[in-house]
C-alpha positions as CSV (number, residue, x, y, z in Angstrom):
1,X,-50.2,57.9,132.9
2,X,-48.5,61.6,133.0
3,X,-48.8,61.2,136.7
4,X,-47.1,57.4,137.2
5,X,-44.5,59.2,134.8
6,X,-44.2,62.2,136.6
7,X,-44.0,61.1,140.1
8,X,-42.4,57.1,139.2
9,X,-39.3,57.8,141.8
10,X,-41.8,58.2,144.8
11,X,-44.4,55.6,143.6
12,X,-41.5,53.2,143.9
13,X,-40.5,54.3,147.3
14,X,-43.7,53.3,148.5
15,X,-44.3,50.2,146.6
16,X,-41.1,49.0,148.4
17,X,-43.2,49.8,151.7
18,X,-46.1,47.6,150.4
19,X,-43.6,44.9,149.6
20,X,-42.2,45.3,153.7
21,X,-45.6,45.6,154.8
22,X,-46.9,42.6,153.4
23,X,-44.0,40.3,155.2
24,X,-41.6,39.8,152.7
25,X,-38.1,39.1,153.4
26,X,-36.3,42.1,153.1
27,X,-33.6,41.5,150.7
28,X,-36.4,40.0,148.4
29,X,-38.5,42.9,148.8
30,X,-35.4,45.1,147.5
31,X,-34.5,42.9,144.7
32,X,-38.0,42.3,143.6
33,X,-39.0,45.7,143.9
34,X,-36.6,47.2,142.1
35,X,-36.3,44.0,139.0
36,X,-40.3,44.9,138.3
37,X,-40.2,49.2,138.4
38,X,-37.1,48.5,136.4
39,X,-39.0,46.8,133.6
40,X,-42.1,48.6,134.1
41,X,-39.4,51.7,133.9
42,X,-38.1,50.3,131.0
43,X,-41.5,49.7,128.7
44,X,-42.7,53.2,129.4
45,X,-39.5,55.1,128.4
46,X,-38.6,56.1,131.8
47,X,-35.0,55.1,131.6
48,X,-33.1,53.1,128.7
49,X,-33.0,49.1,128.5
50,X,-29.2,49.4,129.3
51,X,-29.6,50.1,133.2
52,X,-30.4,46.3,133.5
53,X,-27.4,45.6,132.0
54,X,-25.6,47.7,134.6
55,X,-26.4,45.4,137.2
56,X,-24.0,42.3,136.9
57,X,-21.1,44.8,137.1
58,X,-22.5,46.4,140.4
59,X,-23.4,42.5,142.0
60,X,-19.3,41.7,141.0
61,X,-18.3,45.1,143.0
62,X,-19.9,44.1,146.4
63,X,-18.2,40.5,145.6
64,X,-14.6,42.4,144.9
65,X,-15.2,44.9,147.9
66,X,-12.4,44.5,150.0
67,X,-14.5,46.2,152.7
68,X,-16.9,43.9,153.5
69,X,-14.6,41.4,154.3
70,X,-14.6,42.7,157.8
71,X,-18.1,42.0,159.0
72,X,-17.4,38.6,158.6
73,X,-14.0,38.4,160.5
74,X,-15.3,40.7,163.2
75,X,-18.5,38.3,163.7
76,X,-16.3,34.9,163.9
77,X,-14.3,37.1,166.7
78,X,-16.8,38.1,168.6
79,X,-18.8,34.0,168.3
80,X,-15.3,32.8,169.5
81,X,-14.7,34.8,172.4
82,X,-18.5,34.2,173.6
83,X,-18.5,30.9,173.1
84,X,-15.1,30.6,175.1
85,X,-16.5,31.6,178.8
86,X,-14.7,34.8,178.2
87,X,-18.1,36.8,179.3
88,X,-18.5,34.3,182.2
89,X,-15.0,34.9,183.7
90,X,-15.6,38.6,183.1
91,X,-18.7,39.2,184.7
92,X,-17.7,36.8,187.8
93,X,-14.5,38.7,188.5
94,X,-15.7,42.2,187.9
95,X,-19.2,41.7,189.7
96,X,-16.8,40.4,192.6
97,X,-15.1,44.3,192.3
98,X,-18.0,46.4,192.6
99,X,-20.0,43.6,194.5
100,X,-19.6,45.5,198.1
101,X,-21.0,49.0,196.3
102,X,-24.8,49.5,195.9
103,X,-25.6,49.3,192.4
104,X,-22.0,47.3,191.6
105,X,-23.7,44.0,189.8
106,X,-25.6,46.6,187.4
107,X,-22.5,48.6,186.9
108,X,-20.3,45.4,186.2
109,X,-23.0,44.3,183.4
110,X,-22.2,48.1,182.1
111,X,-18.3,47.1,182.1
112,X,-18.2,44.0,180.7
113,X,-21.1,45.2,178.0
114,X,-18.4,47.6,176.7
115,X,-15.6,45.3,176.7
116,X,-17.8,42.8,175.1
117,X,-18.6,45.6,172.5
118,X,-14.9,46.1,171.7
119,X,-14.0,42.7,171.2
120,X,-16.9,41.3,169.8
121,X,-19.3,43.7,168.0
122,X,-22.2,41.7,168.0
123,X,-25.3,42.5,169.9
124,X,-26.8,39.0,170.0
125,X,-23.9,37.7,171.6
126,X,-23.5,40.5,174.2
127,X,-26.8,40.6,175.1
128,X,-27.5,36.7,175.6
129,X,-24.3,36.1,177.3
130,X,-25.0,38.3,179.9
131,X,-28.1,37.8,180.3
132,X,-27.9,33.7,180.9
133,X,-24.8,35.0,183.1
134,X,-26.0,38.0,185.4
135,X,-29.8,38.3,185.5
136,X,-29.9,34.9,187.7
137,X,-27.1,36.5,190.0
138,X,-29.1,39.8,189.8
139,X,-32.5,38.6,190.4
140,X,-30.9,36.2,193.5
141,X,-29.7,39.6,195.4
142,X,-32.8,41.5,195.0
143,X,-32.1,43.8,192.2
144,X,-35.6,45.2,190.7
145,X,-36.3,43.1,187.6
146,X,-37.5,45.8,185.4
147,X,-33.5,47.7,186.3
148,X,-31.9,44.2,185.7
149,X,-33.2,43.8,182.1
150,X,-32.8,47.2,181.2
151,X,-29.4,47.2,182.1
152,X,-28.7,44.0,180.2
153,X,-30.3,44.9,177.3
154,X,-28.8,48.3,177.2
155,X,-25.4,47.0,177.7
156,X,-25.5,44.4,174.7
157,X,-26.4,47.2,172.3
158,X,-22.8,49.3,173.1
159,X,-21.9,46.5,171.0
160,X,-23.6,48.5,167.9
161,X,-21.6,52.0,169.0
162,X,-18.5,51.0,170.1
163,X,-15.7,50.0,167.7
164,X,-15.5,47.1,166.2
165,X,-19.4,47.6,165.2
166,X,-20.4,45.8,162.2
167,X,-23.1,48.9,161.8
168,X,-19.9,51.2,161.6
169,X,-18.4,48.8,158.6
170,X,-21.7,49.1,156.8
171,X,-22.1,52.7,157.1
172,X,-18.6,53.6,156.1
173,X,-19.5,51.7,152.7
174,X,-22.6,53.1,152.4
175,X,-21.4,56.6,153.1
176,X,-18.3,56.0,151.0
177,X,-15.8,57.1,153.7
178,X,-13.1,55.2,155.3
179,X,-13.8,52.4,158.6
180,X,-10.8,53.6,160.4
181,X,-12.4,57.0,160.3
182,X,-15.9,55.7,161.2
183,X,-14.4,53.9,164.1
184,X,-12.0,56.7,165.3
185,X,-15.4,59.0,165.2
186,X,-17.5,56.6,167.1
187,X,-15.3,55.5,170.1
188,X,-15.6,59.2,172.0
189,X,-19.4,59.3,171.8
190,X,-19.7,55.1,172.8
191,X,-17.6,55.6,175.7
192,X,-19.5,58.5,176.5
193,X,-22.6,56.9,175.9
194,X,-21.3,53.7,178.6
195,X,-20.8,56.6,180.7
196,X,-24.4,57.9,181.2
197,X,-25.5,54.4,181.9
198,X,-23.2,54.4,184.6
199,X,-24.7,57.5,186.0
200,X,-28.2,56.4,185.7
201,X,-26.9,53.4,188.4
202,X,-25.8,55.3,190.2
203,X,-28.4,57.8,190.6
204,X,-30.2,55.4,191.5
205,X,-28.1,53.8,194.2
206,X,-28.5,57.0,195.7
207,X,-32.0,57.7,195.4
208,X,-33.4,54.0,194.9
209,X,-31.0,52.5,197.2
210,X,-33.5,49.2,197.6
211,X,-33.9,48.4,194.0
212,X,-29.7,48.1,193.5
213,X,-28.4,46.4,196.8
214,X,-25.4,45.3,197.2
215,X,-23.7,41.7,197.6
216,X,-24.1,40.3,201.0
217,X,-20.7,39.4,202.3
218,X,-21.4,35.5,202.0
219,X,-21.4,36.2,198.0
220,X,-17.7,37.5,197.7
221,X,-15.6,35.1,197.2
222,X,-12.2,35.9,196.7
223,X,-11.3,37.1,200.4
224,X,-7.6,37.0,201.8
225,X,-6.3,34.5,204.6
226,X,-7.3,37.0,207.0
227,X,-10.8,38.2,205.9
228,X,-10.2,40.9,204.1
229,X,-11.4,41.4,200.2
230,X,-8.1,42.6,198.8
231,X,-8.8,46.0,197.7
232,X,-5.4,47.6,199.0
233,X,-3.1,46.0,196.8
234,X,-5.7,46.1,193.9
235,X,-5.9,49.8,194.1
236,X,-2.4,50.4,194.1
237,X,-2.1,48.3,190.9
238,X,-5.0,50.2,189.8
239,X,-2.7,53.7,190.2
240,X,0.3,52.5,189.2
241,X,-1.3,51.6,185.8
242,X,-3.2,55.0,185.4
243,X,-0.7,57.0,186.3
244,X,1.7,54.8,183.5
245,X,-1.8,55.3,181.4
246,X,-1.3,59.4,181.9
247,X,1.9,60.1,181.5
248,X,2.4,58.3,178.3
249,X,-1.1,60.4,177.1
250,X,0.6,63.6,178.2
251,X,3.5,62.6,176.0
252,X,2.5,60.8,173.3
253,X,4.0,63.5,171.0
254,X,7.9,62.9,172.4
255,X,6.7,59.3,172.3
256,X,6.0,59.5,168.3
257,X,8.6,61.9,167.9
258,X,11.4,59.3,169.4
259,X,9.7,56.6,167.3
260,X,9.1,58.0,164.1
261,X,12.8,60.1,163.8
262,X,10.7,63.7,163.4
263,X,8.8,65.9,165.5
264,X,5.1,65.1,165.9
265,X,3.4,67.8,167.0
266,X,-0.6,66.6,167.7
267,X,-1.7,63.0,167.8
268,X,-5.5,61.9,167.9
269,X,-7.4,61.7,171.1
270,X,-8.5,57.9,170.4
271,X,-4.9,57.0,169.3
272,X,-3.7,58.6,172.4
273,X,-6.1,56.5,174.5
274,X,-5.6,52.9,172.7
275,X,-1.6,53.5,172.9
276,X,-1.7,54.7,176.8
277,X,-4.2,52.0,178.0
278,X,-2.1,49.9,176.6
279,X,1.0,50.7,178.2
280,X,-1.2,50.6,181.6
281,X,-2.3,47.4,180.9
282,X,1.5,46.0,180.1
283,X,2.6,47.4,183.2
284,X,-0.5,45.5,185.1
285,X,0.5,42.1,183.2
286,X,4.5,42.3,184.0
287,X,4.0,42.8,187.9
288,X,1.3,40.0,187.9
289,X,3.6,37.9,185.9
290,X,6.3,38.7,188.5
291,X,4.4,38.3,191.5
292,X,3.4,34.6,190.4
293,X,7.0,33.8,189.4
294,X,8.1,34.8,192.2
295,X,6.0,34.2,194.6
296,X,6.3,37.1,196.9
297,X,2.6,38.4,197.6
298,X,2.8,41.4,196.3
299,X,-1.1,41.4,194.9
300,X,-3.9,40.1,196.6
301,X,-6.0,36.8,195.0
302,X,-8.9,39.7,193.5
303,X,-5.8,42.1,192.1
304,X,-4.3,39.1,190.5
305,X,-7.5,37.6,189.0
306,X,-8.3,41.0,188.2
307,X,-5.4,41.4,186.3
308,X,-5.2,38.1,184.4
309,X,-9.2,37.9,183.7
310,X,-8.8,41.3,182.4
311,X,-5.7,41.8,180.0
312,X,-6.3,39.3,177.3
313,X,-9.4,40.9,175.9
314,X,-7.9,44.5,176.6
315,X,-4.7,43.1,174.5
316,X,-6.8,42.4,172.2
317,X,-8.6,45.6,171.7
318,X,-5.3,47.3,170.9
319,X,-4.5,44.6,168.5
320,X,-7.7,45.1,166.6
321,X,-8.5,49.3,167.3
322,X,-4.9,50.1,167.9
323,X,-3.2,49.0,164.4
324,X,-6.3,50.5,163.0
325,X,-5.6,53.9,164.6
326,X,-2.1,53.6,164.3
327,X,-2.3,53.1,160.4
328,X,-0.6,49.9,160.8
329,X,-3.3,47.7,159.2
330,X,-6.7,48.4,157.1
331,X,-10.2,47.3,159.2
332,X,-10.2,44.3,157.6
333,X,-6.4,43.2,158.0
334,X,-7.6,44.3,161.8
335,X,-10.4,41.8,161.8
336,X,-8.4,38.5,161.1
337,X,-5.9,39.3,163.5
338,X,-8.7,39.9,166.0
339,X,-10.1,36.4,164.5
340,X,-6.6,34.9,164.8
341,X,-6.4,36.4,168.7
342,X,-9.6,35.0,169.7
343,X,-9.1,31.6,168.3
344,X,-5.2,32.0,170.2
345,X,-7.0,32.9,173.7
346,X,-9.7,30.3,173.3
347,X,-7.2,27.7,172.8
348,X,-5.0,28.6,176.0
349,X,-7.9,28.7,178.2
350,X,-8.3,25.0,176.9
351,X,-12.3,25.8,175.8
352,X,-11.9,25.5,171.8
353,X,-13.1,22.1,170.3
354,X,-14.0,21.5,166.5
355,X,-17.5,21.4,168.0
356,X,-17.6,24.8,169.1
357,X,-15.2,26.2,165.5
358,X,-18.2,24.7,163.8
359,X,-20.8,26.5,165.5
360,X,-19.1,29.7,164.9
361,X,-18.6,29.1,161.6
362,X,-21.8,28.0,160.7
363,X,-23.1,31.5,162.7
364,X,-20.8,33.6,160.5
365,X,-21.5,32.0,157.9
366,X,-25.3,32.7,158.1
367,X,-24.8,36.1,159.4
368,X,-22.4,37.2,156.3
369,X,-24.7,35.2,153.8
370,X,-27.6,38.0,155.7
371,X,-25.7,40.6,154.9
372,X,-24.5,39.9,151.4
373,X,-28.4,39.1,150.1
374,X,-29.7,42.5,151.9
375,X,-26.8,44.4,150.2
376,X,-27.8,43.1,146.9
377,X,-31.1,43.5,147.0
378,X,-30.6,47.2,148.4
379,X,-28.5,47.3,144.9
380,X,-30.9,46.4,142.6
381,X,-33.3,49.0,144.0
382,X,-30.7,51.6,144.5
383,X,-30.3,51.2,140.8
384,X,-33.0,51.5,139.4
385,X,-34.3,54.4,141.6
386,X,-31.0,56.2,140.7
387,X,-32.1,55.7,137.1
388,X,-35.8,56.9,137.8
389,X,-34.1,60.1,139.1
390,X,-35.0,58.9,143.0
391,X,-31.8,60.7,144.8
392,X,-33.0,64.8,143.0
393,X,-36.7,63.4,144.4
394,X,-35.1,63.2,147.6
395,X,-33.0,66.4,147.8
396,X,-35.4,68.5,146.8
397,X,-37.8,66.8,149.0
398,X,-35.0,67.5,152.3
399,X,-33.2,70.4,151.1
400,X,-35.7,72.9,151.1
401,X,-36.9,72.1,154.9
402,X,-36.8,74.6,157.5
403,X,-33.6,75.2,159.5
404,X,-30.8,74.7,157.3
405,X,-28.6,71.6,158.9
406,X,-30.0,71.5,161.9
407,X,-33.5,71.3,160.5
408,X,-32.5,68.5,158.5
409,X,-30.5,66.5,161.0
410,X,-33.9,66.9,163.3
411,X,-35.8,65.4,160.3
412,X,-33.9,62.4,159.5
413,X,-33.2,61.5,163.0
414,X,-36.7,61.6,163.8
415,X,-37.5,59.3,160.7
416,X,-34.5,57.1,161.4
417,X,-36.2,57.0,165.4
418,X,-39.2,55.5,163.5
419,X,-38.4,53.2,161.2
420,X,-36.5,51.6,163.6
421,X,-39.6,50.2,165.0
422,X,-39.7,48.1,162.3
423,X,-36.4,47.9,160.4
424,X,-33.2,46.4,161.7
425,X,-29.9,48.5,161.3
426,X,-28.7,46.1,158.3
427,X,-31.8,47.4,156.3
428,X,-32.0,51.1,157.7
429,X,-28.2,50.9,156.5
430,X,-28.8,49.9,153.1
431,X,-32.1,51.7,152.5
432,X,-32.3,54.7,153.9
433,X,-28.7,55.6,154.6
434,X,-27.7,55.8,150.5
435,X,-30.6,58.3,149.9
436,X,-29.8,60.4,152.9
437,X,-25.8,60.4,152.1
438,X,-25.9,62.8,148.9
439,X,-28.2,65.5,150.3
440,X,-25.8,65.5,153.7
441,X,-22.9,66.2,151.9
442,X,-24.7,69.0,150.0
443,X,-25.6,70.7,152.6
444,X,-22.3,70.6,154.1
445,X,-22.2,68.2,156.9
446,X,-19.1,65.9,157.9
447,X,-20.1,62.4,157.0
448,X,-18.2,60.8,159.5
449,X,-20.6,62.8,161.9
450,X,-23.7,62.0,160.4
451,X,-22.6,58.3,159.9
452,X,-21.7,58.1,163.8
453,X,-24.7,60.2,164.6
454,X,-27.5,57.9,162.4
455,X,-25.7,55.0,164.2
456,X,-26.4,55.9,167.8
457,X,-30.0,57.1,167.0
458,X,-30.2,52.9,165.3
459,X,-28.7,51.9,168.3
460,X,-32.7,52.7,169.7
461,X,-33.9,50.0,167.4
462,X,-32.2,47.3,169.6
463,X,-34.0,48.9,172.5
464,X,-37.7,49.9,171.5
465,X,-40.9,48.4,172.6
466,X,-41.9,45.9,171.2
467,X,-39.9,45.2,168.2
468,X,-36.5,45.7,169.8
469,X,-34.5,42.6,169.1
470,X,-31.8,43.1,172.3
471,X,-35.4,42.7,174.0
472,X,-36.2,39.3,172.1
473,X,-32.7,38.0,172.6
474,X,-33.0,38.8,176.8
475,X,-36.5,37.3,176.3
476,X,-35.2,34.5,174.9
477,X,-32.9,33.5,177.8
478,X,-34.8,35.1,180.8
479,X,-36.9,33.0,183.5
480,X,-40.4,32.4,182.0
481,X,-41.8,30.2,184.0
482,X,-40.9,30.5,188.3
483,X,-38.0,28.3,188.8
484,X,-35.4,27.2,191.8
485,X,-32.3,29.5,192.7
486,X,-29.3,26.7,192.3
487,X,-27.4,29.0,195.2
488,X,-30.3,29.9,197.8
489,X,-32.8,27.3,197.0
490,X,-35.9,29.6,196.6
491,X,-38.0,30.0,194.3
492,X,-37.9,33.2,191.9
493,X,-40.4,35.1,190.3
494,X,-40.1,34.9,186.5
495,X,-39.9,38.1,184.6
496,X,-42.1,39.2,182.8
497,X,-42.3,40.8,179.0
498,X,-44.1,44.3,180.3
499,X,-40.7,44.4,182.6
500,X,-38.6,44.3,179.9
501,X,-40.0,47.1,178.2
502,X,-40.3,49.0,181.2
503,X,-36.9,48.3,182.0
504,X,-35.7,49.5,178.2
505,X,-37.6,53.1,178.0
506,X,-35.0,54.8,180.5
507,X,-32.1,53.3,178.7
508,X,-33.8,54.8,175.2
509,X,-34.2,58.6,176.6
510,X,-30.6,58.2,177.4
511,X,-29.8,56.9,173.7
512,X,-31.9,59.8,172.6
513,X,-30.1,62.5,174.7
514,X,-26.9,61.1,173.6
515,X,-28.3,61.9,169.6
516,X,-28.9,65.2,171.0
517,X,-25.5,66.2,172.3
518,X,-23.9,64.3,169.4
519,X,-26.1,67.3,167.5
520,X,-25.4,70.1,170.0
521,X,-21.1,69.0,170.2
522,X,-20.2,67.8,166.4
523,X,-16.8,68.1,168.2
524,X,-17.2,64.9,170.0
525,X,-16.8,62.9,166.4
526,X,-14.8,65.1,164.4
527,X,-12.4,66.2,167.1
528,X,-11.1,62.6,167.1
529,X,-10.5,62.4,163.3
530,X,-7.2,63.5,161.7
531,X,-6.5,67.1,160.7
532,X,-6.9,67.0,157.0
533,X,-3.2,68.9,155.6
534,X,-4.1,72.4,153.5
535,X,-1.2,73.3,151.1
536,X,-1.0,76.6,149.6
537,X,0.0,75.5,145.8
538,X,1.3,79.0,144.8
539,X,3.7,78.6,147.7
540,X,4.9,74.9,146.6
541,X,5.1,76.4,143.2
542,X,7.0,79.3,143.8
543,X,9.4,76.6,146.4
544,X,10.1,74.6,143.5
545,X,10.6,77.1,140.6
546,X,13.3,78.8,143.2
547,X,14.7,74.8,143.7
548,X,15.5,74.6,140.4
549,X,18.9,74.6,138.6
550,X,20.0,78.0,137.0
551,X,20.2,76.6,133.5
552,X,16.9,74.3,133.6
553,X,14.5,77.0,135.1
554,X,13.6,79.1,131.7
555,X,14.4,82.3,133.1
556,X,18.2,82.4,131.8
557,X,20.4,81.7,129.8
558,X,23.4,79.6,129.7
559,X,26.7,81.5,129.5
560,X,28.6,80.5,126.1
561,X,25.6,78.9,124.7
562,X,25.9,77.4,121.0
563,X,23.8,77.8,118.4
564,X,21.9,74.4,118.7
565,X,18.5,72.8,118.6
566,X,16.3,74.7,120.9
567,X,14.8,73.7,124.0
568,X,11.5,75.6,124.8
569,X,10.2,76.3,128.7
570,X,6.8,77.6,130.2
571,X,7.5,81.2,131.3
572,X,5.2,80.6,133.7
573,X,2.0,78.2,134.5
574,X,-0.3,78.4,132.0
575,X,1.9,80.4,129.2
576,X,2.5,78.7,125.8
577,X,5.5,80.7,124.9
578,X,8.9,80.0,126.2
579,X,12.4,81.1,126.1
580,X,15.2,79.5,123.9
581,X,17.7,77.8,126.2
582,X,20.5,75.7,125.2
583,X,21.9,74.4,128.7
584,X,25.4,74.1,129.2
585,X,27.0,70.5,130.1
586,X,27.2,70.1,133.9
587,X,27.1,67.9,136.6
588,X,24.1,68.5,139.1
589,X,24.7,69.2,142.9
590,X,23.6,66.9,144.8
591,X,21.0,69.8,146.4
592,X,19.4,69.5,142.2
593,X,17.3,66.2,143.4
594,X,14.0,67.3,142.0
595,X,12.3,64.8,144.6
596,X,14.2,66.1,147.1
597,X,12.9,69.5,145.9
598,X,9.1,68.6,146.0
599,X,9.5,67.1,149.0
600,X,10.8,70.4,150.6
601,X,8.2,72.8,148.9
602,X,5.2,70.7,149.8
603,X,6.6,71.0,153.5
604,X,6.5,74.5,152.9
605,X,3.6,75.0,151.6
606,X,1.7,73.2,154.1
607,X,3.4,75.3,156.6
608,X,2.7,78.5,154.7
């Protein structure tokens, strides 16, 4: 009994594996779990009776938290948008860009994948939308199948990285830091991560040429009059936007400075993006709008479909990720406009019914409803193992590793790798993430780092053979069975499970060397986060003793002063004796505005 005493904090810790290991439902196995060591807890004096009675109060918290309210905003969004052919018209138009290139189908699922993943957030939808979209165009052109579902697959799960994630919402709660700060961390490392896939493709167009062919001329099918594909006009569009795109990131400063009425001297690297994109894109939109008004040819039929397939959902990125950067809305306020967008773009492209509102919101529904019961099941247990002392079990089992930090990061991102086998990122979020938080911070490392950092190494659990759901979802919707090309009238090869998996393990060595450099270069997160403002309080002090009236400040005294009630004034901070002053009647200068004052010494101070 001394030892189940002794050692209760780990012996619940692994009856919560038994409970996953047996097939439980996972929120069940939280609640449960932690409901019967909290009574066992409670008979053998481990705790006191009261830490049940916590628990209403921490069930009405999640209910009040204002936080959460995002994930189910973001997923209605993201159901909308797929469910409106906006992934169909996107993979169409830019597969017809880089058709003519070797390797330009695999590179347009990369693409759209990350605009799917800023405008959606939801790897299910990602990954089955392209997959019932481009592997049949893939497969007809000859692309190896094992490349084709990689790429898919891998694709989908930028969803989980790039902002608006719904892992990035969860982990800011769990980590106690703020979403826009989570996001702003994560969209350097996503993009960068989008990037390595690209150079995987094309690696391989170079040095596997025949497993990434190109589009035989017959498939392109927006050609000019005269033959040609329309990539003049389309690349002058192109550079007109970029170098728009450039100058206003060179500027940005001047920009805010001219806008805000003050000199701005640094602006983030991920504000700098959103804002320039976006004043590339507006260019884009008002000479397509103008060319079509007017009629004068200035854009070829690809520029022009280009241009109007793309700018909607690029519009809508800034109006979710840009007020967020800007400070102009919370995560959540950015979600329901980003709801409200996709519910104003499905209705102009004439594709939203009651039929399809209903499936959505039935989908986000269930998906928030997940969500919620895995959040309060992780609370019971989190409560009661907090009671039993389970977070100093934990430190001292981490702290005293090997290698500092860096020993500790290795650890835990080795654990994380896995559990991911078997956990989805919901449940790694909620269980492992809250015991891993407080020993982080002890040791000293930037939680908006190891936040951003734990999510790319969950990012893996989409991918990993066998268990990797973005691998069940392509399953799900790939060719099973040999079937009938609708276009060439063969008949395909299925594909197969074992080429799924094969096609995933590339795309998870990438994921891992992208945990790797996120390790090597914590600059990549927390260079895009805001500066945090140091003020030297002596300085402010001193700034607003010297801003002080003559007669108020406690250092003199009045000039024909009366013998009347005394008024007594700190000497200085932290002295209980004073000095008797009786001030003299007289009107204060208009430079005596004590807010005006504190303003001016805490500008002072944080220049000091």
């Amino acid at each position: 009994m001394e030892f189940f005493l002794s050692n209760f904090a780990p012996i619940m810790f692994a009856g919560l594996i038994v409970f996953l290991l047996l097939g439980f439902p996972v929120a069940f196995s939280l609640g449960a779990c932690g409901l019967f060591f909290g009574f066992v807890g409670i008979e053998l004096g481990v705790f006191p009776s009261s830490v049940i009675a916590w628990l209403p109060q921490r069930l009405i918290g999640i209910m009040a938290n204002d936080t959460l309210l995002a994930v189910p905003f973001f997923t209605f969004m993201g159901l909308i948008l797929e469910r409106s052919g906006m992934a169909e018209d996107l993979l169409d138009t830019i597969g017809q860009v880089f058709g003519p290139m070797r390797g330009g189908l695999a590179l347009a699922v990369i693409f759209v994948g990350a605009l799917l993943a800023a405008t959606t957030g939801v790897v299910a939808a990602s990954v089955i939308s392209m997959g019932l979209i481009s592997l049949p165009i893939m497969l007809r052109y000859g692309y190896d199948r094992r490349l084709a579902s990689g790429v898919i697959a891998a694709s989908g799960t930028l969803a989980q990285i790039i902002p608006p994630s719904l892992v990035l919402i969860i982990m800011a709660d769990q980590l106690g830091r703020s979403v826009g700060d989570m996001y702003k961390g994560a969209f350097l490392p996503g993009f960068m991560l989008m990037g390595l896939y690209v150079f995987y493709v094309l690696l391989l167009a170079v040095f596997k040429p025949e497993r990434v062919p190109a589009l035989p001329p017959e498939a392109r099918t927006y050609r000019e009059p005269n033959g040609s594909g329309g990539y003049t006009s389309l690349a002058v569009l192109t550079a007109l936007s970029a170098t728009v795109s450039i100058f206003l990131a060179r500027n940005m400063e001047a920009v805010h400075s001219w806008w805000q009425g003050q000199e701005v001297t640094s602006v983030a690297t991920d504000e700098k993006v959103v804002v320039a994109m976006c004043g590339g894109v507006f260019l884009a939109l008002v000479i397509a709008l103008l060319n079509r008004a007017t009629r004068l040819g200035l854009l070829s039929r690809l520029a022009e479909r280009v241009t109007f397939v793309l700018i909607p959902p690029l519009l809508l990125i800034f109006l979710v990720l840009g007020t967020i950067f800007l400070g102009v809305a919370t995560p959540t306020e950015g979600g329901a406009m980003g709801a409200m967008g996709a519910l104003i773009m499905g209705w102009t492209r004439k594709r939203l019914d009651m039929k399809l509102l209903k499936q959505s919101l039935a989908s986000t529904t269930r998906l928030a409803s997940f969500v919620m019961f895995i959040l309060i099941g992780a609370t019971v247990f989190s409560l009661v193992f907090q009671a039993a002392d389970g977070p100093k079990w934990v430190e001292h089992l981490l702290t005293d590793l090997p290698g500092g930090q860096i020993g500790f990061l290795i650890l835990v991102n080795a654990m994380i790798f896995f559990l991911a086998f078997f956990l989805d990122y919901f449940e790694l979020s909620f269980i492992v993430v809250p015991l891993l938080a407080p020993v982080a911070d002890k040791l000293g490392i930037d939680l908006i780092w190891f936040g951003v950092l734990l999510a790319v190494n969950m990012q893996t659990s989409f991918m990993h053979p066998p268990f990797g759901f973005a691998l069940f979802f392509l399953r799900s919707v790939a060719p099973e069975k040999p079937y009938v090309d609708r276009v060439t009238r063969k008949i395909m090869e299925p594909v197969t499970t074992m080429q799924i998996y094969k096609g995933a393990i590339p795309f998870v060595i990438i994921q891992l060397t992208m945990v790797g450099l996120l390790i090597a270069f914590p600059q990549l997160v927390t260079g895009s986060l805001d500066k945090k403002q140091e003020y030297n309080m002596e300085s402010i002090g001193e700034q607003m003793r010297d801003s002080l009236p003559a007669t108020d400040s406690g250092y003199d005294t009045a000039p024909g002063a009366s013998e009347e009630p005394a008024t007594t004034m700190p000497q200085s901070p932290g002295e209980a004796t004073g000095t008797t002053v009786v001030p003299e009647p007289q009107s204060a200068a208009p430079d005596d505005d004590p807010m005006k004052a504190m303003q001016e010494a805490l500008k002072a101070g944080s220049k000091k």
